[in-house]
C-alpha positions in Angstrom: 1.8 -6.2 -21.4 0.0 -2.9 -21.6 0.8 0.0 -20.2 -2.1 1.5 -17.8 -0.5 4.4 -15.6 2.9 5.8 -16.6 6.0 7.2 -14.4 5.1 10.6 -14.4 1.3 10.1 -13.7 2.2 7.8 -10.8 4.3 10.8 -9.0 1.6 12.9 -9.7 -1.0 10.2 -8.3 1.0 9.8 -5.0 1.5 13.8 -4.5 -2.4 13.9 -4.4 -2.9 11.2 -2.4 -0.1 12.9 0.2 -2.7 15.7 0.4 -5.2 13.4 0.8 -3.9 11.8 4.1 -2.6 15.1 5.1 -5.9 16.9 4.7 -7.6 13.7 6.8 -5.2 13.4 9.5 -5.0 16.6 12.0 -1.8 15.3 13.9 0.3 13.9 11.9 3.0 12.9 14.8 0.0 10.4 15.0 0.5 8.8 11.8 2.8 5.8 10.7 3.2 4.5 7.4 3.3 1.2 7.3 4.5 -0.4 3.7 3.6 -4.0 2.8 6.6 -5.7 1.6 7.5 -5.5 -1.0 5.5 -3.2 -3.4 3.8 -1.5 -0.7 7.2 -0.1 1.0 8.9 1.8 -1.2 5.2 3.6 -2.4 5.4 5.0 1.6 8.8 6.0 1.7 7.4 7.7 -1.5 4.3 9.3 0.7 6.6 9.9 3.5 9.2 12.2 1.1 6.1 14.4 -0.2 4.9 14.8 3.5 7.9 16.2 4.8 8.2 18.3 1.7 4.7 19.7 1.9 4.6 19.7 5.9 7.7 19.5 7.4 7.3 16.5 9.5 9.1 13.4 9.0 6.2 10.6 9.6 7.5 7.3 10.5 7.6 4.7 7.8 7.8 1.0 8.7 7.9 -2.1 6.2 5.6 -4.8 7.2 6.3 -8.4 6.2 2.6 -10.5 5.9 4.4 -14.2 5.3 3.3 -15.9 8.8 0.0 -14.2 8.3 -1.3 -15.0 4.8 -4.1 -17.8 4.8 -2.6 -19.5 2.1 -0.2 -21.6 0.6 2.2 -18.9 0.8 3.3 -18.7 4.5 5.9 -18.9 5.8 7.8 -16.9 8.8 8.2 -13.5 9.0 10.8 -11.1 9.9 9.7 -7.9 11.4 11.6 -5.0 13.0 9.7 -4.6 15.8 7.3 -1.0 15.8 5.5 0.2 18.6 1.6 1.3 16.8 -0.6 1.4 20.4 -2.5 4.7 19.9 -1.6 5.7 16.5 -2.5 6.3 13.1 -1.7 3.4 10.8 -1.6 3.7 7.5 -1.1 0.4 5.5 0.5 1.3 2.3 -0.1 -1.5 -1.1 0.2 -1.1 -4.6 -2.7 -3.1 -5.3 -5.6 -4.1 -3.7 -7.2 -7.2 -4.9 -9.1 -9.7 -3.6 -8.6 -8.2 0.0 -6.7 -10.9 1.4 -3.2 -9.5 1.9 -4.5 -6.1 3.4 -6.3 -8.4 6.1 -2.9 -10.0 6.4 -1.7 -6.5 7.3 -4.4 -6.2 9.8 -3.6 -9.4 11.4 0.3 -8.3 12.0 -0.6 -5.4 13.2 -2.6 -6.4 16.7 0.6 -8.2 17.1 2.5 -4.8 17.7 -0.1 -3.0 19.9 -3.8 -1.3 19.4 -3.9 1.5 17.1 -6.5 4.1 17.3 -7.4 3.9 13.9 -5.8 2.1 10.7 -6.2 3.4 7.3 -5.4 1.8 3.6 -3.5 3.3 1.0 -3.6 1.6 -2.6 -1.7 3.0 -5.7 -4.2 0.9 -7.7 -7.7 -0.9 -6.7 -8.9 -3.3 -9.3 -12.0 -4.5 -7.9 -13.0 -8.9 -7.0 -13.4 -8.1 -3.1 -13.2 -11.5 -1.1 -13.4 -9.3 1.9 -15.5 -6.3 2.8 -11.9 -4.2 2.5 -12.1 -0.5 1.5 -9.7 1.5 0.5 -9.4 5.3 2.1 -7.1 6.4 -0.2 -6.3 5.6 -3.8 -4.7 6.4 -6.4 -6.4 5.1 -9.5 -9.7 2.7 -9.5 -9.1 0.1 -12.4 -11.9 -2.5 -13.3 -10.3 -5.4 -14.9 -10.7 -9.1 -15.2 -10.1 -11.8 -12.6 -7.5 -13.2 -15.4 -5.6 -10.4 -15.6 -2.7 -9.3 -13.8 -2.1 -5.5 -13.0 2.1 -5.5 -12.3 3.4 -2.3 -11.2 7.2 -0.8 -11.5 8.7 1.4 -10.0 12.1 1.6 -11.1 13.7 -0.3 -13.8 14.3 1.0 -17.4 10.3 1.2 -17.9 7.9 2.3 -14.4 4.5 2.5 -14.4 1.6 0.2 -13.8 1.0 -2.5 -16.1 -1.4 -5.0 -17.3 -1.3 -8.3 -18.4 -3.2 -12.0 -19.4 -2.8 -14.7 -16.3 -0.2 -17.0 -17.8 1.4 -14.6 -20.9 5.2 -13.6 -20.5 6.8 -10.9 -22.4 
């Protein structure tokens, strides 16, 4: 497994994307974060921090749970607290953005909790092989690599950082 993006350069990564969304985003008593579980969740609790350090404001930060929404062999039911996002700012927060599928998985959920005005993407890492015309408004670090590989990313444990690896290798 090799190392792409280590601890300190992640921290760094999410600060300017903080700026980034703050910079975009005039009201931010507008904006929810919305983390996909489970990698996606704790990078906007992450966002949220840095936004009420740099701004004040404590953004709402929900965790969003795709299962009952995925188109493939993977659903099953989910199990959502229940968030009101009719006229507001949603940001989907992912740590990687792939083939597309689980950010319109996001999408899907989130008509089920109202009609936001507008609904953004946030992606700690996009590695390219689009199956969907998905685009990412904010991200951290654009990594081509190989549908075969795997990009794995830690946040905690006794070695973070973002990590890649062969399909089928264990270490």
């Amino acid at each position: 497994m090799g190392l792409l993006i280590e601890k300190d350069t992640i921290i760094k990564t999410l600060r300017r994307m903080t700026h980034e969304i703050i910079e975009r985003n005039e009201n931010l008593d507008d904006v929810i974060l919305i983390g996909i579980l489970q990698k996606g969740y704790p990078l906007a609790k992450i966002i949220q921090e840095n936004i009420k350090m740099v701004e004040g404001i404590d953004v709402k930060t929900y965790s969003l749970d795709i299962s009952e929404y995925r188109d493939d062999e993977y659903k099953k039911e989910s199990h959502n607290e229940h968030f009101n996002v009719t006229n507001k700012v949603c940001i989907i927060v992912d740590d990687v953005l792939f083939t597309g599928r689980t950010v319109r998985a996001a999408m899907d959920a989130l008509v089920d909790f109202g009609r936001p005005k507008k609904v953004q993407l946030a992606v700690l890492v996009d590695r390219g092989h689009r199956e969907f015309p998905i685009r990412s408004d904010y991200v951290g670090k654009n990594i081509p690599t190989g549908s075969d590989e795997l990009v794995i990313v830690k946040l905690s444990g006794d070695y973070p950082g973002v990590f890649i690896e062969k399909k089928g290798n264990k270490e």
